[in-house]
DORO-615158 format. One record per residue: residue in three letters; chain; x, y, z of N, C-alpha, C in turn. Coordinates in nm, 4 decimals. Each point is the difference from the previous one (the first is absolute). Example, Ala and Ser with C-alpha at 12.3 -4.5 7.8 and 13.67 -1.06 7.14 Angstrom:
% DORO-615158
+-----+-------+----------+----------+----------+----------+----------+----------+----------+----------+----------+
: res : chain :       nu :       nv :       nw :      cau :      cav :      caw :       cu :       cv :       cw :
+-----+-------+----------+----------+----------+----------+----------+----------+----------+----------+----------+
: ALA :     A :   1.3190 :  -0.5690 :   0.7800 :  -0.0890 :   0.1190 :   0.0000 :   0.0900 :   0.1200 :   0.0000 :
: SER :     A :  -0.0350 :   0.1050 :  -0.0720 :   0.0820 :   0.1190 :   0.0060 :  -0.0770 :   0.1090 :   0.0730 :
+-----+-------+----------+----------+----------+----------+----------+----------+----------+----------+----------+
//
This chain:
% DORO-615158
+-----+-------+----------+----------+----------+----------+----------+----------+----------+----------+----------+
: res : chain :       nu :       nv :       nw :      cau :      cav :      caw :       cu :       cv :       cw :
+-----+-------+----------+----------+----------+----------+----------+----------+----------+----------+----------+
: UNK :     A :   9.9852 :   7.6379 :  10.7387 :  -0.0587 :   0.1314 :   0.0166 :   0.0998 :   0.1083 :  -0.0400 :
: UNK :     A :   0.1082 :  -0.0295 :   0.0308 :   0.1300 :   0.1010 :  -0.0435 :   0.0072 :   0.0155 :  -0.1173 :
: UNK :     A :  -0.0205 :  -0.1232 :  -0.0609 :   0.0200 :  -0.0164 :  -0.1806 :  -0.0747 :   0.1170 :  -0.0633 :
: UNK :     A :  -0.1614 :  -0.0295 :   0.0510 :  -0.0918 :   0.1006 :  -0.0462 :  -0.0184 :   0.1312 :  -0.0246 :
: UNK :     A :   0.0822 :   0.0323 :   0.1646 :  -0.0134 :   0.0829 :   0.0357 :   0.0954 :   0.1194 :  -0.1030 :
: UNK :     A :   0.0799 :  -0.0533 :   0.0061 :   0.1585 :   0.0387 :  -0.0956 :   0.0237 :  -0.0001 :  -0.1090 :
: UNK :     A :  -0.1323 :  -0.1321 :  -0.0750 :   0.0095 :   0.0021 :  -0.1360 :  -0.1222 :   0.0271 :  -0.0988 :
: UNK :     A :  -0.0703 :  -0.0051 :   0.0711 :  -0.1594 :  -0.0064 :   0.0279 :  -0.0815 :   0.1009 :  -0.0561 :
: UNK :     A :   0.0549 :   0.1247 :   0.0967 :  -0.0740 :   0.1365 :   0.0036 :   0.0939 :   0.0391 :  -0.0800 :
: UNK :     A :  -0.1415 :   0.0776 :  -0.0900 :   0.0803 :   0.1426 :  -0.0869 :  -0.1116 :   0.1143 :  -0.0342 :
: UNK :     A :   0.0207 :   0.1122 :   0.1199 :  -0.1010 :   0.0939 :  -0.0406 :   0.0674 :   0.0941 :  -0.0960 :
: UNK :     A :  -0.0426 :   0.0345 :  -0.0794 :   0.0404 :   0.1362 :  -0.1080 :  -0.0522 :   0.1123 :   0.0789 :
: UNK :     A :   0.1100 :   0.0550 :  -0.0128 :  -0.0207 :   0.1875 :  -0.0024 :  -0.0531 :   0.0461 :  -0.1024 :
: UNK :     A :  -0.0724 :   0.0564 :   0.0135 :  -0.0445 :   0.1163 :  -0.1059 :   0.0147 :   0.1534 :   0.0255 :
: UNK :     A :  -0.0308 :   0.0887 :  -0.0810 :  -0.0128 :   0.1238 :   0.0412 :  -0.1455 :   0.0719 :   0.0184 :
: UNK :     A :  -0.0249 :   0.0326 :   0.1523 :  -0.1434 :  -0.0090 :   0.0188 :  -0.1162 :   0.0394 :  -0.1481 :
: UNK :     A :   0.0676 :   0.0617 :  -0.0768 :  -0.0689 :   0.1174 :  -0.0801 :  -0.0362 :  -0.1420 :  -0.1066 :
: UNK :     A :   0.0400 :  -0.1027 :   0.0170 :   0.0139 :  -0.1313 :  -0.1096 :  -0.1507 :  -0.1322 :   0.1135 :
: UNK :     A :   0.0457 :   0.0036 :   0.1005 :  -0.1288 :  -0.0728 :   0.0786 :  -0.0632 :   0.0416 :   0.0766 :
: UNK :     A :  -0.0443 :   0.1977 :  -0.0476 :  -0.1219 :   0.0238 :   0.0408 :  -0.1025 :  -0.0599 :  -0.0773 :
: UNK :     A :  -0.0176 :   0.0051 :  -0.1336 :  -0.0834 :  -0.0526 :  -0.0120 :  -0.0066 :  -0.1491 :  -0.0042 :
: UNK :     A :  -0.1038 :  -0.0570 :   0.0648 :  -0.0372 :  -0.1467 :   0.0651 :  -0.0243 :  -0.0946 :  -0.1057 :
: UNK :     A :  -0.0386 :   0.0603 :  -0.1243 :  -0.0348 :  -0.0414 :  -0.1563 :   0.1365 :  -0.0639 :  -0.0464 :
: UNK :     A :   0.1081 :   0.0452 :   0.0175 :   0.1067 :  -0.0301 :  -0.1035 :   0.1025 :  -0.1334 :   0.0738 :
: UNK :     A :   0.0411 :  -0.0786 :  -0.1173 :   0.0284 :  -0.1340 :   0.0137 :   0.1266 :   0.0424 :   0.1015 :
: UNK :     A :   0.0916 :   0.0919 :   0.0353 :   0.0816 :  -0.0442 :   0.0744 :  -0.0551 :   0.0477 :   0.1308 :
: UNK :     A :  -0.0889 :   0.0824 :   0.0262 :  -0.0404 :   0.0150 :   0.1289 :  -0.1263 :  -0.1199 :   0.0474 :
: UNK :     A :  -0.0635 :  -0.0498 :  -0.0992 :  -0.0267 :  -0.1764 :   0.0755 :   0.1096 :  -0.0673 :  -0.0151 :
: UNK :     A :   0.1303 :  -0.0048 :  -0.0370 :   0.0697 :  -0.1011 :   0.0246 :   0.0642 :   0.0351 :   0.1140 :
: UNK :     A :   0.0612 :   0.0910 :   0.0216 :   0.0491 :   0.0488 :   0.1245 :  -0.1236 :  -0.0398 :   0.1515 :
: UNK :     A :  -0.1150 :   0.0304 :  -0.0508 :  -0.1229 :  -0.0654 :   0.1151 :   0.0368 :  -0.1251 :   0.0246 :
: UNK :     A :  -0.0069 :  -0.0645 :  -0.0653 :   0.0093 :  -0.1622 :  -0.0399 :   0.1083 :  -0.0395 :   0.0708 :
: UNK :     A :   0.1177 :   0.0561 :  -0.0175 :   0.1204 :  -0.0443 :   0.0614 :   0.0276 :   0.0327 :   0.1373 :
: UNK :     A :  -0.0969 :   0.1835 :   0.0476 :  -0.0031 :  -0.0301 :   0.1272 :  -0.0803 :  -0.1005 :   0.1091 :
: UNK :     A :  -0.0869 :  -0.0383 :  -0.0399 :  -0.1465 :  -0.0908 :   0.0752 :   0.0484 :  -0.1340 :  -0.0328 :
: UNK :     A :   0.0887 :  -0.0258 :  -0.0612 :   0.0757 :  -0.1276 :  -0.0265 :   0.1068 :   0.0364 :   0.1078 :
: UNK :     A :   0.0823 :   0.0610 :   0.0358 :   0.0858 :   0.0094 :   0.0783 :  -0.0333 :   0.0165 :   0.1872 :
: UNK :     A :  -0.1319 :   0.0838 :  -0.0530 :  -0.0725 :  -0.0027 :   0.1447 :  -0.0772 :  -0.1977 :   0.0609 :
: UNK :     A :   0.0063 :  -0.0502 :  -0.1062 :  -0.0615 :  -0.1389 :   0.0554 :   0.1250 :  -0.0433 :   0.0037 :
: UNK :     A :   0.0715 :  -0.0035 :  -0.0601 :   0.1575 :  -0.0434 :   0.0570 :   0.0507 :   0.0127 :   0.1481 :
: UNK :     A :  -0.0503 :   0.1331 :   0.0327 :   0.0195 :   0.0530 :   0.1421 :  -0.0629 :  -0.0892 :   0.0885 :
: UNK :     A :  -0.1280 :   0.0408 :  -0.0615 :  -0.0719 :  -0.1474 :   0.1212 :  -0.0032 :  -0.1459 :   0.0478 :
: UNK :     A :   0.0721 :  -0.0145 :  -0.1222 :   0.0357 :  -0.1393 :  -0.0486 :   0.1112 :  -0.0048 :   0.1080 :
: UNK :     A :   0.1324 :   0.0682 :   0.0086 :   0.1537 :   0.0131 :   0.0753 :  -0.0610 :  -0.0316 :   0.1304 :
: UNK :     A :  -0.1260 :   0.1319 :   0.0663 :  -0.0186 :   0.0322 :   0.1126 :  -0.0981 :  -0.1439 :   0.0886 :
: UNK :     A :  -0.0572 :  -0.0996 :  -0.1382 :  -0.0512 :  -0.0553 :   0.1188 :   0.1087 :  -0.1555 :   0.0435 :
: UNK :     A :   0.1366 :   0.0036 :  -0.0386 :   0.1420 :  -0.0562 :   0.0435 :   0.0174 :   0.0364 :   0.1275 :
: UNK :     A :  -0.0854 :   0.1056 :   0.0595 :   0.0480 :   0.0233 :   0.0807 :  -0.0152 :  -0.0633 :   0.1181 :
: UNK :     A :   0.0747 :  -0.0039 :   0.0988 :  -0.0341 :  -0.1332 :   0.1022 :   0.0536 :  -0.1745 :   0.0058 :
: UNK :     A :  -0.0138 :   0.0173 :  -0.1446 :   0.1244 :  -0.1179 :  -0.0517 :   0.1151 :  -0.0061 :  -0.0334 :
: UNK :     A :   0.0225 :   0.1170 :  -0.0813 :   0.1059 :   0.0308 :  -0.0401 :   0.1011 :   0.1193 :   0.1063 :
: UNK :     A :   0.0847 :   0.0409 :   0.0016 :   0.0391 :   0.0625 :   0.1423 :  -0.0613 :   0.1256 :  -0.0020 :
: UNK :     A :  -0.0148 :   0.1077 :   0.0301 :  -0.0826 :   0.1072 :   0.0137 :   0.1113 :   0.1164 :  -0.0995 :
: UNK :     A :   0.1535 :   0.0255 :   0.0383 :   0.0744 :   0.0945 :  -0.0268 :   0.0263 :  -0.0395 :  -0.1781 :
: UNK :     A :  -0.0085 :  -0.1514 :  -0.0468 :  -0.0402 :  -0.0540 :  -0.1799 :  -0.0985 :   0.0731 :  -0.0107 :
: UNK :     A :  -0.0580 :  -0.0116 :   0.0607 :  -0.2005 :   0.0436 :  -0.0889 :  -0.0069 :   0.1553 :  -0.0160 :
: UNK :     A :   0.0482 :   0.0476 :   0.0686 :  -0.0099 :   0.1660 :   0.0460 :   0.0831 :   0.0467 :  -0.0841 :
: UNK :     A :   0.1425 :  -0.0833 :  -0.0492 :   0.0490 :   0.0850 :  -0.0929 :  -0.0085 :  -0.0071 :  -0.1443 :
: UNK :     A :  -0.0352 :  -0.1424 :   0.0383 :  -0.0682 :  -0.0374 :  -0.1946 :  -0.1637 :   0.0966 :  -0.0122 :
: UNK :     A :  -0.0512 :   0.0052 :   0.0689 :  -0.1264 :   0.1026 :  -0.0144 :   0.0592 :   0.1487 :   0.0077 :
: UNK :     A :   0.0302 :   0.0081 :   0.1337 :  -0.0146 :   0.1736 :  -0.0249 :   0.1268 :   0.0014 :   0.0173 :
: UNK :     A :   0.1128 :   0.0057 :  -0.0511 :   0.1273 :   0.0439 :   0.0318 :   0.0172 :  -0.0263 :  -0.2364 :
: UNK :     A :  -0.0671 :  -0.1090 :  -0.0097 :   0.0692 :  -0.0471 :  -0.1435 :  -0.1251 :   0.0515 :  -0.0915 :
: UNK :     A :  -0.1146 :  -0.0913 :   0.0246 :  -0.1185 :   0.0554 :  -0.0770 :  -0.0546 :   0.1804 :   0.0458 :
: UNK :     A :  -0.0586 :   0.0234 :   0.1202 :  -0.0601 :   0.1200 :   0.0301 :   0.0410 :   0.1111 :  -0.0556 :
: UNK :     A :   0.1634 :  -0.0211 :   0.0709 :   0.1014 :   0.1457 :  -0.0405 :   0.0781 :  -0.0216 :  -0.1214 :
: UNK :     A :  -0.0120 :  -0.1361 :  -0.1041 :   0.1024 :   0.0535 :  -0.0712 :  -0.1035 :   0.0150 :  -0.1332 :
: UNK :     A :  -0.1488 :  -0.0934 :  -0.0221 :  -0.0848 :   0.0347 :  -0.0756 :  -0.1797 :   0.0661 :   0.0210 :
: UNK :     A :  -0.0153 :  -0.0150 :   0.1115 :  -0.1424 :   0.0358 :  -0.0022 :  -0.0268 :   0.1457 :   0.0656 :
: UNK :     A :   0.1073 :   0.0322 :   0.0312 :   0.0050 :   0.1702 :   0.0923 :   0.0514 :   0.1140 :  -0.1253 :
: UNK :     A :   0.0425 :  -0.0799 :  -0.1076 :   0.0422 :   0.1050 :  -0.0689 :  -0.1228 :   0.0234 :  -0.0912 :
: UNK :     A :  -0.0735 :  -0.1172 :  -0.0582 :  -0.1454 :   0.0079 :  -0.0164 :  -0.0466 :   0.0857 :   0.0663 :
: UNK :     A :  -0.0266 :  -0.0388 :   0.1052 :  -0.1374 :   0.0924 :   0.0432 :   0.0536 :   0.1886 :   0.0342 :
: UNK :     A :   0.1457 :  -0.0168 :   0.0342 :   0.0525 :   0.1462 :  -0.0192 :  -0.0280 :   0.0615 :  -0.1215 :
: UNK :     A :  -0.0004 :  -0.0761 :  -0.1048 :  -0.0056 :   0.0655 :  -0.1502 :  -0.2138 :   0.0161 :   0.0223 :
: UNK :     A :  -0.0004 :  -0.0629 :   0.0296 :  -0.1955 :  -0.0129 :   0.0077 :  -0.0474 :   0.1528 :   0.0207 :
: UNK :     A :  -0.1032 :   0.0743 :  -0.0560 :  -0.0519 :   0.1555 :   0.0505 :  -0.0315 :  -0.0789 :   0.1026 :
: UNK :     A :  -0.0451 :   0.1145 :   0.1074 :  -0.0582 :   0.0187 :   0.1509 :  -0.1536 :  -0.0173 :  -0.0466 :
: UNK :     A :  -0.0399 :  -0.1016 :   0.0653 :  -0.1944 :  -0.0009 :  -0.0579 :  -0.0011 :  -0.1560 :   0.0109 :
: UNK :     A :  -0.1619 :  -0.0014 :  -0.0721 :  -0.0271 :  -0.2012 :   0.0859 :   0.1044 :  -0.0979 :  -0.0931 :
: UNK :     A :   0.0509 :  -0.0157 :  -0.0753 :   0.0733 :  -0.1018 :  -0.0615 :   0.1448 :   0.0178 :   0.0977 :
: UNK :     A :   0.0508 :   0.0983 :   0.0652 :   0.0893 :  -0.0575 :   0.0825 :   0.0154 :  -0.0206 :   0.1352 :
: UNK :     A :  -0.1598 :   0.0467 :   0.0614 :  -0.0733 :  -0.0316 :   0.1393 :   0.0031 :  -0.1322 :  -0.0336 :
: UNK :     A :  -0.0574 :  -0.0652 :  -0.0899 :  -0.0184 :  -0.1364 :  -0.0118 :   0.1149 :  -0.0836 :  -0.0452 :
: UNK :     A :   0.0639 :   0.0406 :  -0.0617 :   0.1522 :  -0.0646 :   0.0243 :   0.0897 :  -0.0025 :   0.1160 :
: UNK :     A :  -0.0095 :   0.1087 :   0.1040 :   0.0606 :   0.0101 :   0.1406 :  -0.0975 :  -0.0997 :   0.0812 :
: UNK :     A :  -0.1123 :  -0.0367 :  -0.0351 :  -0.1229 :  -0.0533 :   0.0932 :   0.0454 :  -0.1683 :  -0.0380 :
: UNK :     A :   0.0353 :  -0.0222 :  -0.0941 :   0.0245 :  -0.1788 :  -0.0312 :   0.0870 :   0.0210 :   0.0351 :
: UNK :     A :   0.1417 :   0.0635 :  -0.0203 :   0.1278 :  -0.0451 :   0.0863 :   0.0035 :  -0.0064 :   0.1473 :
: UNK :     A :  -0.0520 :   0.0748 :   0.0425 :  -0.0512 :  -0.0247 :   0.1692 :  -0.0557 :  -0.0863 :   0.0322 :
: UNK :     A :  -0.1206 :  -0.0720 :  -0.0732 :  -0.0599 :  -0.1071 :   0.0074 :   0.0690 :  -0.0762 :   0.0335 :
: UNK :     A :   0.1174 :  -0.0527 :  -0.1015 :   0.0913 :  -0.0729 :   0.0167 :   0.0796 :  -0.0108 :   0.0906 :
: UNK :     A :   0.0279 :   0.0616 :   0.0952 :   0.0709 :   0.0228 :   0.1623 :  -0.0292 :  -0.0927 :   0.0967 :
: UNK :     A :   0.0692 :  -0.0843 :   0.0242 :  -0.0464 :  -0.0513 :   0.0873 :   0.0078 :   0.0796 :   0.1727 :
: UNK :     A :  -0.1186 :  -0.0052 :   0.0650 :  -0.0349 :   0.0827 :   0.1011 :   0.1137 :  -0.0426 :   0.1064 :
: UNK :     A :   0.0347 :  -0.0859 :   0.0368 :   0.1201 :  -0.1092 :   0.0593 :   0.1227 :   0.1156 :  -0.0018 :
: UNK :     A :   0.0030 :   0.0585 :  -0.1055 :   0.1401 :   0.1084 :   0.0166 :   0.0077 :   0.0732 :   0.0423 :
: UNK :     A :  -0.1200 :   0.0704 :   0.0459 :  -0.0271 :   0.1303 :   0.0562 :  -0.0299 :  -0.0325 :   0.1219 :
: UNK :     A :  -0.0349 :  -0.1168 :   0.0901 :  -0.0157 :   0.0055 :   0.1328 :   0.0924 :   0.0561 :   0.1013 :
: UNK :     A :   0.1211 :   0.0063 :  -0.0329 :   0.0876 :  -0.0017 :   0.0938 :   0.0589 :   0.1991 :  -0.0307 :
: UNK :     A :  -0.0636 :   0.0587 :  -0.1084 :   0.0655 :   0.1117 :   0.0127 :  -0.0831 :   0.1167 :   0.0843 :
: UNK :     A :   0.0574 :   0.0970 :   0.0155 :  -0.0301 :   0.1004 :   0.0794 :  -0.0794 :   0.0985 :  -0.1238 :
: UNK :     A :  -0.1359 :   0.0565 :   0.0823 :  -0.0492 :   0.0685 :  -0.0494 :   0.0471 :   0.1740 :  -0.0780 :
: UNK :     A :  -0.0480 :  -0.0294 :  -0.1502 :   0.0932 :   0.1234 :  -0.1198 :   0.1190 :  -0.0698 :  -0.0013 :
: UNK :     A :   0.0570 :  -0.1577 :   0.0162 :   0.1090 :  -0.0140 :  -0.0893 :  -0.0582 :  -0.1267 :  -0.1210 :
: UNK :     A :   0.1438 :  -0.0290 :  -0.0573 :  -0.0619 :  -0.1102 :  -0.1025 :   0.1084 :  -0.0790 :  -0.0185 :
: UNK :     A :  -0.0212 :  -0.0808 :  -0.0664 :   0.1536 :  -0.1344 :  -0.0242 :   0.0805 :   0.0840 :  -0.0892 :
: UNK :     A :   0.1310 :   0.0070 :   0.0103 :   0.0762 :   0.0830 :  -0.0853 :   0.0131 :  -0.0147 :  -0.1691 :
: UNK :     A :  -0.0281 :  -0.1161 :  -0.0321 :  -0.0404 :  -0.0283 :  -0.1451 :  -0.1185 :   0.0792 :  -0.0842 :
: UNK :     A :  -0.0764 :   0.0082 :   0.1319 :  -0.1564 :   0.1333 :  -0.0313 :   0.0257 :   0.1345 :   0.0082 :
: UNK :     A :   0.1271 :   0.0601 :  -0.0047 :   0.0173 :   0.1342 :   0.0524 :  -0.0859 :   0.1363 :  -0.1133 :
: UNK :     A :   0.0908 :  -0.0850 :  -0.1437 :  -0.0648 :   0.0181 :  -0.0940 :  -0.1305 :   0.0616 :  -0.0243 :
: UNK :     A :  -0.0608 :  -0.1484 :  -0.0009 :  -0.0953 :  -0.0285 :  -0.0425 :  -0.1206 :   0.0770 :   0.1127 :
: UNK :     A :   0.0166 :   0.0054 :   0.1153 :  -0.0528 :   0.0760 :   0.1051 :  -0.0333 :   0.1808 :  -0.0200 :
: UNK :     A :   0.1419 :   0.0047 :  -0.0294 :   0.0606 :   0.1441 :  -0.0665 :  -0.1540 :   0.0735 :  -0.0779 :
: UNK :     A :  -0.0357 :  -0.1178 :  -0.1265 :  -0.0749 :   0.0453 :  -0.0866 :  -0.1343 :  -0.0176 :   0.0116 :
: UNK :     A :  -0.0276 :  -0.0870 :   0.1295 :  -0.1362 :  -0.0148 :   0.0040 :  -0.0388 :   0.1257 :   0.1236 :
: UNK :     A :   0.0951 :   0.0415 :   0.0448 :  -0.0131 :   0.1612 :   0.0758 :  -0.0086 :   0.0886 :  -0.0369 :
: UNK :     A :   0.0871 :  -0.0492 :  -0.1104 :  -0.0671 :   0.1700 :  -0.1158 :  -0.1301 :  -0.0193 :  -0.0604 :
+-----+-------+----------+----------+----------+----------+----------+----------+----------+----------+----------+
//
């Protein structure tokens, strides 16, 4: 999973003004590479339980979340293509992590990612 994770993913940056429009080959490839990276996520997250909990959490959201799929969806306009990109990465959460925290906090790996779904 580390291998993958590390060698695996490669989202391109673009400059929004290059994958606004949804038509042009590098803004489906950039799609492509995120929704490939998001089943990756799910893929890490369902280790979980087998594999130790503090591996899974950082190969997902410490390695994948924050170092490729948050800068995605930061670059994403505000509107449904990045409601629905914040909506599958949550999906992917396992509910198990959040039992134990106190209400308005989050696992510190989500600070981020929390950050932007408040705005």
């Amino acid at each position: 999973m580390k291998k993958s994770v590390e060698e695996d993913v490669f989202i391109p940056l673009y400059p929004k003004s290059t994958v606004e429009d949804k038509s042009s080959l590098r803004s489906k490839f950039q799609e492509r590479r995120f929704w490939s990276a998001v089943k990756l996520l799910s893929n890490v997250v369902l280790w979980d339980g087998i594999v130790q909990e503090e591996k899974v959490r950082d190969l997902g959201l410490s390695k994948l979340l924050n170092r490729y799929l948050l800068l995605n969806i930061l670059n994403t306009p505000l509107g449904p293509d990045n409601i629905e990109k914040c909506n599958k990465v949550v999906e992917c959460l396992p509910e198990r992590w959040f039992q134990d925290l106190k209400g308005g906090s989050t696992l510190p790996e989500l600070l981020n990612f929390s950050q932007h779904l408040l705005q």
